[in-house]
N, C-alpha and C positions, 0 to 999 in steps of 0.2 A: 504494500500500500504506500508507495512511495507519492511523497507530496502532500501526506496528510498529516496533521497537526499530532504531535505524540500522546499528548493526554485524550486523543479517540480512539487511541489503540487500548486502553488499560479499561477494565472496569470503574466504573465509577462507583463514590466510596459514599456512606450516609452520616452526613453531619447534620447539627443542628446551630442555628443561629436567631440573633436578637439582632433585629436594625437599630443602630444606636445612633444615626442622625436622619433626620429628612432627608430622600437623596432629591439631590436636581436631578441628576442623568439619572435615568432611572437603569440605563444599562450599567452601571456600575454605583451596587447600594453597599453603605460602610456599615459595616456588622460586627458584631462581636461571636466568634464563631466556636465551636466545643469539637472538636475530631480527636478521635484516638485521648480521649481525658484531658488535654490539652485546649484552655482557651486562650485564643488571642485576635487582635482586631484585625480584621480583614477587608476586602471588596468580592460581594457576591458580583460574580459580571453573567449580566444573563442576554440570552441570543436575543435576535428583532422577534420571534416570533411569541417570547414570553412577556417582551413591552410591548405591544399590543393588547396583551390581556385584560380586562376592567379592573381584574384583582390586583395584579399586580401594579396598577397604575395607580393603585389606592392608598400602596401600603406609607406606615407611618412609625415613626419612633416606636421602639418599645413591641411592634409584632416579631411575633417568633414563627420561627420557620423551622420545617425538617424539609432537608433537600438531598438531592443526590448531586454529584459534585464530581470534578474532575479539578484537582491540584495544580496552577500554572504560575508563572511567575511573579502574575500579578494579582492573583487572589483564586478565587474559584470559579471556575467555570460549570454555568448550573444546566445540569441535564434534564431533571425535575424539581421540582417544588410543593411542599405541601402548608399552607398555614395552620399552627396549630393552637389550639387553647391554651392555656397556664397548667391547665391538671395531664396536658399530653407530656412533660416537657419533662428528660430523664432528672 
């Protein structure tokens, strides 16, 4: 598969995150993110076809996400997305 981006070669991995500021671009939202036990602040960066979505157009400070995710330099690149309540949240 030459030509395609590394992290579409691997599975993608389930983390969970907290938007910790209003994003403008909503392609790239700043989070606080929990993978493998480990939190630290990050950029969910999500394709054209997830800013599009009404949900995800919506979100705000303080929602929490479980998402599926691929690891890249500049934060995570999101496969899926789930919003979750406060009592989903490990």
């Amino acid at each position: 598969m030459a030509g395609e981006p590394a992290w579409a070669q691997s599975d993608p991995v389930t983390i969970f995150a907290v938007v910790t500021k209003v994003p403008r671009d909503r392609t790239r939202v700043p989070a606080r993110v929990l993978v493998a036990g480990q939190v630290m602040e990050s950029a969910l960066l999500a394709p054209d076809e997830m800013v599009s979505n009404p949900v995800w157009r919506s979100l705000e400070m303080c929602h929490s996400l479980k998402a599926e995710v691929w690891k890249t330099p500049d934060g995570y690149r999101l496969a899926s997305v789930k919003a979750l309540d406060s009592s989903m949240l490990p």
